[in-house]
SEMARNU-35221 format. One line per 4 residues: their letters; for each residue x, y, z of C-alpha. Coordinates in steps of 0.2 Angstrom, whole numbers. Layout:
// SEMARNU-35221
A	X,Y,Z | ...
//
This chain:
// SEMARNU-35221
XXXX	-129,690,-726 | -138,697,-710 | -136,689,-694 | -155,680,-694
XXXX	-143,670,-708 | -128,668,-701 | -133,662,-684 | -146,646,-691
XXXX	-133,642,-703 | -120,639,-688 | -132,629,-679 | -137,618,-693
XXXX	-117,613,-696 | -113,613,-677 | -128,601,-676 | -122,591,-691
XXXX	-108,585,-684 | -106,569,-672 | -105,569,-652 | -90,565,-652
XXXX	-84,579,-662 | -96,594,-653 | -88,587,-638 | -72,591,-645
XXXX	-76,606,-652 | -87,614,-635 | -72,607,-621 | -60,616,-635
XXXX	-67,631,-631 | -68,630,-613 | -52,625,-610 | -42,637,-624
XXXX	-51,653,-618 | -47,652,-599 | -27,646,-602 | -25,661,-616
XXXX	-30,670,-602 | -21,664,-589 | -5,662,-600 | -4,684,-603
XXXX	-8,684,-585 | 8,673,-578 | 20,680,-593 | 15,698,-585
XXXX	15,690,-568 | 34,680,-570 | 42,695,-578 | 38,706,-564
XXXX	43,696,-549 | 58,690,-560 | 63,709,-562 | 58,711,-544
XXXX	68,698,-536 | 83,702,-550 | 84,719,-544 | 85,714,-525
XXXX	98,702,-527 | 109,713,-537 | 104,726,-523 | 109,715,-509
XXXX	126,712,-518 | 128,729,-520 | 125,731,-503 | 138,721,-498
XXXX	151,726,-510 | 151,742,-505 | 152,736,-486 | 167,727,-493
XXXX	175,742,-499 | 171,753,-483 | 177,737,-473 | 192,740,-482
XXXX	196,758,-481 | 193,759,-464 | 204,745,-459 | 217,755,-469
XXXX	214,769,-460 | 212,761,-445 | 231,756,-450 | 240,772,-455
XXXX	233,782,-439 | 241,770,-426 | 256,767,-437 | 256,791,-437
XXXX	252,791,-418 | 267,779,-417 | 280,785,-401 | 294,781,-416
XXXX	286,788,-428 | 283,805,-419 | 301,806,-414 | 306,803,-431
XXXX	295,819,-438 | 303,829,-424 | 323,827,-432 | 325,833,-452
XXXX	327,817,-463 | 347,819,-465 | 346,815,-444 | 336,799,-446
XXXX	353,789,-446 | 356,794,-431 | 339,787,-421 | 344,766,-428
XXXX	331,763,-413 | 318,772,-418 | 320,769,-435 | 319,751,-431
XXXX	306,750,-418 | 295,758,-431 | 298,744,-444 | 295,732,-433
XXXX	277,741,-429 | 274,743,-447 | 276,723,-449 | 263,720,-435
XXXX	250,730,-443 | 251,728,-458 | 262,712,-464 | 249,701,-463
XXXX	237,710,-474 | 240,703,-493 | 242,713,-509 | 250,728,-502
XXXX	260,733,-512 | 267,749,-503 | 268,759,-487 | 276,776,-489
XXXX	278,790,-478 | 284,807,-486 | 287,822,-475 | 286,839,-480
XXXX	303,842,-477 | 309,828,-491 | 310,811,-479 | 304,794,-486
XXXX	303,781,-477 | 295,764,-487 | 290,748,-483 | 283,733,-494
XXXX	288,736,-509 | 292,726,-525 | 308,735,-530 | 318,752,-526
XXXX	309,770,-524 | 316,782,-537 | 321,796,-523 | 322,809,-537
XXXX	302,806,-537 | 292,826,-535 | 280,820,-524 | 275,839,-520
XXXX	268,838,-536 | 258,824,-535 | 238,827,-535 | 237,816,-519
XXXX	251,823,-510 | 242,841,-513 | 226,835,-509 | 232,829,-493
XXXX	237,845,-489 | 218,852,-488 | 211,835,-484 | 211,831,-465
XXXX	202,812,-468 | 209,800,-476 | 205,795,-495 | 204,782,-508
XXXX	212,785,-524 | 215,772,-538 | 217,765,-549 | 234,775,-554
XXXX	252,772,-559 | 265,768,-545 | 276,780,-555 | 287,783,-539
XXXX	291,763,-540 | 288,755,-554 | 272,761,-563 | 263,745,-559
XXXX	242,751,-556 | 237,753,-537 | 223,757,-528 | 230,770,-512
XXXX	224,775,-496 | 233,792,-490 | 231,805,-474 | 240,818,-470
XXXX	253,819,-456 | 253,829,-441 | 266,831,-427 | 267,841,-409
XXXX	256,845,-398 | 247,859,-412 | 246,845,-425 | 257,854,-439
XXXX	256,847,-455 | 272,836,-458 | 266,827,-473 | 258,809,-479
XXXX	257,793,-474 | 251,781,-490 | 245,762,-493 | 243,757,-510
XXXX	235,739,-513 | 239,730,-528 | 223,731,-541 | 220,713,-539
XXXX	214,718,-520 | 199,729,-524 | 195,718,-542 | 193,702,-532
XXXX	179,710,-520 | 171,711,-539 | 176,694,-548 | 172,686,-531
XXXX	153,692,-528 | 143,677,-533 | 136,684,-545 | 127,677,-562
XXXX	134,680,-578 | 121,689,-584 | 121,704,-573 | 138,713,-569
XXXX	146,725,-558 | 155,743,-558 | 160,758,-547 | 162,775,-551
XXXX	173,788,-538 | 168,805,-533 | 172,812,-550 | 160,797,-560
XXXX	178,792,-566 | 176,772,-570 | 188,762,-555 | 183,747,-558
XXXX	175,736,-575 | 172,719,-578 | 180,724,-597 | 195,733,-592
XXXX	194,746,-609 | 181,755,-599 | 192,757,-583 | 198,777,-582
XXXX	186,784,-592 | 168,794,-587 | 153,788,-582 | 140,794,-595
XXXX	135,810,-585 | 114,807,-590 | 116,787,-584 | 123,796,-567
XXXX	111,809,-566 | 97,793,-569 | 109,785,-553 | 107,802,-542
XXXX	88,800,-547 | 81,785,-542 | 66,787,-550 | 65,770,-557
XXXX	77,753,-559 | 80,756,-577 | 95,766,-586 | 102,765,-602
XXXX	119,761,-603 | 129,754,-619 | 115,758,-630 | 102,744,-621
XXXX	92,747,-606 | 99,737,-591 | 88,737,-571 | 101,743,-559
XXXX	104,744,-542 | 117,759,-535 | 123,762,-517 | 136,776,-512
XXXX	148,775,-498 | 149,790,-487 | 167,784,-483 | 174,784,-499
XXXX	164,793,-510 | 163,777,-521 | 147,773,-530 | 146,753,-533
XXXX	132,749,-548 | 125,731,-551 | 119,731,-568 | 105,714,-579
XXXX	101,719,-598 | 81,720,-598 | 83,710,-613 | 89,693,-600
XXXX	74,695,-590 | 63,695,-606 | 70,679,-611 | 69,672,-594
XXXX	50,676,-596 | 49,669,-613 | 55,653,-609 | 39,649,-597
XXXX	31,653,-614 | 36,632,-618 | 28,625,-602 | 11,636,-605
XXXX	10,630,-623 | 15,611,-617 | -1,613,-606 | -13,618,-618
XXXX	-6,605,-630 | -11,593,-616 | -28,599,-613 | -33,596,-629
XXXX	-26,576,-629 | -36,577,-611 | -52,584,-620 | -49,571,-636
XXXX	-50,557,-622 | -64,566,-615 | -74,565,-631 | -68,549,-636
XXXX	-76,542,-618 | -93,547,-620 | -92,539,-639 | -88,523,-631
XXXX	-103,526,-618 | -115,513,-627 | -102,500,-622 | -101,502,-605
XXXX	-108,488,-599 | -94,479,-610 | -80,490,-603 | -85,486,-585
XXXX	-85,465,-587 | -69,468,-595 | -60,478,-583 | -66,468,-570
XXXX	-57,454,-578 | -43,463,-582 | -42,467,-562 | -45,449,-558
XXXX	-31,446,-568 | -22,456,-557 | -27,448,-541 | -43,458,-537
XXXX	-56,445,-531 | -70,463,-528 | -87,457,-535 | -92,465,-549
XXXX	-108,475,-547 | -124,474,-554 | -128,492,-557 | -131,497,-575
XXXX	-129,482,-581 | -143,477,-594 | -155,462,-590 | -149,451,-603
XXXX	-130,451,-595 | -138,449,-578 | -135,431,-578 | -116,432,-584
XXXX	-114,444,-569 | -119,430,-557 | -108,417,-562 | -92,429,-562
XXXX	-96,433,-544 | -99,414,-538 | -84,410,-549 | -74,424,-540
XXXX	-79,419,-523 | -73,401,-524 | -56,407,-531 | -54,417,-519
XXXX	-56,405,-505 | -44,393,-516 | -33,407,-517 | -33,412,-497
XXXX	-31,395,-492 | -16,390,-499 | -7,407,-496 | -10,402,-478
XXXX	-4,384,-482 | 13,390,-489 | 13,402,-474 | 13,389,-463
XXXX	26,379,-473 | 37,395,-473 | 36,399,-456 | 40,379,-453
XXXX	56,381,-462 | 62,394,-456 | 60,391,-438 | 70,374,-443
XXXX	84,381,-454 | 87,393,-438 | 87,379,-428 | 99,369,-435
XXXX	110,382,-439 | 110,388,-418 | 117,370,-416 | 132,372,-425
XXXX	138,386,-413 | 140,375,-400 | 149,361,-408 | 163,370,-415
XXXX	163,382,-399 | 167,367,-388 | 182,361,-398 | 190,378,-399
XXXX	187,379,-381 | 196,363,-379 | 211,370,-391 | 214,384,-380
XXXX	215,373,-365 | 227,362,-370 | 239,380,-377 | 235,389,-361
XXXX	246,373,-352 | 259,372,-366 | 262,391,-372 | 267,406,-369
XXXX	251,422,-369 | 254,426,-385 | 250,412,-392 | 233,411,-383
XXXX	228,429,-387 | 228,423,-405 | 218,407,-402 | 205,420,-393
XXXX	207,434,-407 | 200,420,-420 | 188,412,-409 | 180,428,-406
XXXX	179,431,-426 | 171,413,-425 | 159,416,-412 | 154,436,-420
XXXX	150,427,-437 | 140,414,-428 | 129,425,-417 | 128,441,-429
XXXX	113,446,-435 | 98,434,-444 | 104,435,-461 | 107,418,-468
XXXX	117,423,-485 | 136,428,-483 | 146,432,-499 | 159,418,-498
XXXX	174,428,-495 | 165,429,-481 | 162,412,-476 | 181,411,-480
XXXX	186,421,-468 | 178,412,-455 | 186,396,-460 | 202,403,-458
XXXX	201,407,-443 | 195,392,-438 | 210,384,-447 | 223,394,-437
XXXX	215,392,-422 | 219,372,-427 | 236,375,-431 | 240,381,-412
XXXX	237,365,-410 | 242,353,-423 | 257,363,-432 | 262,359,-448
XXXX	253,341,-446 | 238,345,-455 | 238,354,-472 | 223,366,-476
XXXX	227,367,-498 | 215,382,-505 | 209,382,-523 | 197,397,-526
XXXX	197,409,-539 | 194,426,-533 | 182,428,-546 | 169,420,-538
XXXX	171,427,-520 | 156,439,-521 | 145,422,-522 | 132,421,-510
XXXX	131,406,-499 | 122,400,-482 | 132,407,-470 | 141,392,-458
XXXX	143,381,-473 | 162,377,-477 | 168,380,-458 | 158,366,-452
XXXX	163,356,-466 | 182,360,-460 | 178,357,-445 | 172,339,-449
XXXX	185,335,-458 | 200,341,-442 | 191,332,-427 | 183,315,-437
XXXX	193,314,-452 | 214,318,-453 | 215,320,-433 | 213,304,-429
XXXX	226,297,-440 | 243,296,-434 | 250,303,-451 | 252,319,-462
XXXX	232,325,-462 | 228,334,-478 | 212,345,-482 | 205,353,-501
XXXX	195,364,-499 | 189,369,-518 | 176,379,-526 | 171,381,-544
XXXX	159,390,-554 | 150,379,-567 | 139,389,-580 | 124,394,-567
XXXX	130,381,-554 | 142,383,-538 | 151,369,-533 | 161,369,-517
XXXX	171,355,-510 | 177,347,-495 | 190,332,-493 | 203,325,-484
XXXX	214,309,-481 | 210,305,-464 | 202,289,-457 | 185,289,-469
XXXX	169,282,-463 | 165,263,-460 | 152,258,-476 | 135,258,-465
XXXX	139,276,-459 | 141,282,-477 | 127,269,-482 | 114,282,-469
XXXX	123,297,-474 | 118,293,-493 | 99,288,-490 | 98,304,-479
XXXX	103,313,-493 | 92,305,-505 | 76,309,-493 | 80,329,-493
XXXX	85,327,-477 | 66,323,-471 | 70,305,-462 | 76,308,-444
XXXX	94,306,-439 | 100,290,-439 | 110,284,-425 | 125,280,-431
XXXX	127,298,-439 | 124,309,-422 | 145,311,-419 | 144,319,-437
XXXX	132,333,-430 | 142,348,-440 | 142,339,-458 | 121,332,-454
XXXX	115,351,-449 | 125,358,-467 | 116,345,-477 | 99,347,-470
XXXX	102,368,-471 | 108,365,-489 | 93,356,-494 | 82,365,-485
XXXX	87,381,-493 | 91,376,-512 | 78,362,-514 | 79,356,-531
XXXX	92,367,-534 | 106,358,-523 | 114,341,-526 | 126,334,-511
XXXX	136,319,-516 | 147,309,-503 | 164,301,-504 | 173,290,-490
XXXX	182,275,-489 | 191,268,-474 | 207,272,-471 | 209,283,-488
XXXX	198,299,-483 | 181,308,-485 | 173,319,-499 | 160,331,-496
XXXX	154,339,-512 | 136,348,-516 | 132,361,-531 | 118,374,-527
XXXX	112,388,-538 | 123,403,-541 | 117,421,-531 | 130,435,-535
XXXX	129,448,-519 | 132,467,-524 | 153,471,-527 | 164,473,-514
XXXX	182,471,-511 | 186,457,-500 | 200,453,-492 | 205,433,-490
X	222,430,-480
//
């Protein structure tokens, strides 16, 4: 088949099909094409900067590792040439080792010196000083020197000999000790004034000093550390097999190099980064397989295929759109209604839409422009309702704080001419919790622990004055002290219940103060056995109760100021939702009760003496 063939026939079937699918088909196309592309263009992209930034942060920790190790070669050096140019220790080196008994001084002085330099360095695990002519002096170590030891034929003792600097050996058998493995920094000796060799000075560190600079790097677990001494011999691997043994001499040679950030090293090809320390001769090598940084890069490989599987739902809504375009008239009445639902009162416009729905169009916007009148008219009612309240509910609660204020005020007077200071202090210290609670803030809810706490103090500011006359009895579960209630409820209840109730009798007052959960209802109660109200007082009380508190005061009620405010707050707040009912007889007490709807506030711990 020729191409004059093959390209009709494709035409013909590409024009066969619906819109909706050669929508489908041509957006396919589009957006598959640019994301293969740009999916090998971030993969390439993401493996190289990953690689990149790899390298420089195991470069930067090399870096510093190896600063670590010079940092602490030089402060051992730094150490073992004030401890040699030591006064004590040069007249020591002047006598022969079987005289040394005969300087105690000296001898002392310079163990004293060794413990300021080095005693609070940790993981020392020796200092030795060995002179040619057989003396040992030793400090710091773990158990007794063998004295039999040859050190003249140690490699570190000889090296010393021919080796002015100092140098970093390890990690090798403490055989003179104990054989425990050490890392040790030795120099030579010199004494008189032409610096005569007169043997070594050593500090060996316990492994765990140099392995912790390793351990401790921060690095990831992917990428690992080693270090190699002037003779590629391993000193330090995470996998201590590998310690002691020799570097493979064509990875080093790649090292010495630098030609590139790849080796091959335990039969994979690992990025590396080296850095060699001209104080030590140690070379520290960071080391992350290739294979990591090819499965980091695989793994953006997810989002990429996430986002082409999302273009295509985008394009299969694209084409499904322009299906749906004959009904667009339809789709935009309904989703006018739908955002009318919602509380969008915009007009729906006329543009595109055919003649015949012309008329429908016009009757939803004249219906929408009276709703939305209706609708903006009574927010601004209930506004003005709101506001209404409000500024009343703050109004009657501000009266409270004078009425109880002035009482306590006249408590304290009469303790300040019968009692002591102490006394006094006490009265004050709960007055000022009274008058905090009551000028604090604007919130209106208190959890009624909370309101609890304000009653007590009101109630032992009462009993400086009264004693053990008056009975305060407390019947609340803790279980419901994270209940929210208008705040300066209960206390003024109380406080009702002291000054017009039990005080006036001559006999034992007694006050309940209870408070009860009952399914979704909260019920708190007030009573008391003092003197009660005469039946017309209590006859107001109930029809003012009965009104929602919407009549004015009645006359005979205004000496009750505390208990009128918490009623007309109560309903004023709760509505329907709160029910007061009043109990009082003369001469047998008063019963304040009302049951509002339950509020929980968010858990605290409260603490209710």
């Amino acid at each position: 088949m020729n191409s004059h063939v093959i390209g009709p026939t494709i035409r013909t079937r590409f024009s066969s099909k619906s819109l909706t699918q050669r929508i489908f088909v041509t957006f396919s196309i589009l957006v598959l094409i640019p994301l293969m592309i740009s999916s090998v263009y971030v993969y390439h992209n993401y493996s190289k900067n990953f690689e990149e930034e790899s390298f420089k942060h195991m470069d930067d920790l090399v870096q510093k590792l190896s600063g670590d190790m010079d940092k602490l070669y030089s402060e051992s050096n730094s150490s073992l040439i004030s401890l040699w140019l030591n006064e004590d220790m040069q007249n020591l080196l002047k006598s022969p080792p079987n005289e040394w008994n005969q300087h105690t001084n000296e001898y002392l002085h310079l163990s004293q010196s060794i413990n300021n330099v080095l005693g609070w360095r940790q993981g020392i695990a020796g200092l030795f000083v060995i002179t040619s002519d057989g003396g040992i002096i030793h400090e710091f170590t773990s158990s007794a020197i063998k004295t039999d030891f040859p050190y003249v034929q140690t490699p570190f003792y000889q090296k010393a000999q021919h080796y002015y600097d100092a140098f970093l050996t390890g990690p090798e058998p403490q055989s003179y000790v104990n054989g425990t493995p050490v890392f040790s920094v030795t120099r030579a000796l010199f004494s008189g004034p032409y610096r005569t060799w007169s043997g070594i000075i050593r500090l060996d560190y316990e492994t765990k000093v140099i392995n912790s600079l390793f351990e401790n790097n921060g690095s990831s677990d992917a990428s690992f550390y080693l270090a190699i001494d002037a003779e590629n011999r391993i000193v330090y691997h995470p996998d201590s097999r590998y310690i002691g043994q020799q570097l493979d001499s064509a990875m080093v040679q790649d090292i010495q190099k630098k030609s590139s950030h790849s080796v091959h090293y335990l039969g994979e090809q690992h990025i590396y980064a080296a850095q060699t320390s001209k104080l030590t001769g140690w070379t520290t090598i960071g080391l992350l397989p290739e294979t990591i940084i090819h499965q980091g890069a695989a793994g953006i490989l997810k989002p990429l295929f996430l986002i082409g599987t999302l273009s295509l739902l985008i394009v299969l809504l694209v084409a499904m759109l322009l299906s749906s375009y004959i009904l667009k008239p339809l789709q935009k009445i309904n989703r006018a209604l739908n955002l009318l639902g919602k509380g969008d009162f915009s007009p729906l416009e006329p543009t595109g839409i055919p003649k015949e729905l012309t008329i429908l169009v016009e009757r939803y916007n004249l219906s929408i422009r009276k709703l939305k009148q209706l609708t903006e008219d009574l927010i601004k009612k209930q506004e003005v309702e709101l506001r209404e309240k409000e500024a009343e509910l703050i109004q009657l609660q501000a009266q409270i704080n004078p009425h109880f204020l002035y009482n306590t005020l006249s408590c304290i007077d009469s303790l300040a001419e019968q009692e002591g200071q102490t006394r006094i202090r006490s009265v004050i210290g709960n007055l000022s919790d009274l008058l905090r609670a009551s000028l604090s803030g604007r919130e209106r809810m208190v959890p009624l622990y909370e309101e609890l706490q304000l009653v007590h103090s009101f109630v032992h500011i009462q009993n400086e004055r009264h004693g053990d006359r008056i009975e305060v009895n407390w019947d609340v579960p803790p279980s419901i002290h994270q209940m929210l209630i208008p705040k300066l409820t209960i206390q003024p209840l109380v406080e009702n219940a002291y000054f017009h109730g039990v005080e006036p009798n001559l006999g034992k007052g007694i006050i309940d103060v209870e408070a009860r959960l009952l399914d979704d209802q909260l019920r708190i109660v007030v009573r008391d056995n003092g003197v009660g109200m005469a039946p017309h007082v209590l006859e107001e009380f109930r029809e003012f109760i009965a009104s929602d508190g919407s009549i004015p005061r009645p006359a005979s009620v205004q000496r009750y100021s505390g208990l009128e405010n918490v009623i007309r707050r109560l309903l004023l707040t709760y509505e329907e939702n709160c029910r007061v009912t009043l109990e009082s007889s003369l001469h047998a007490g008063t019963s304040i009760q009302f049951d509002i709807k339950s509020q929980e506030s968010a858990p605290s711990t409260p603490h209710i003496m």
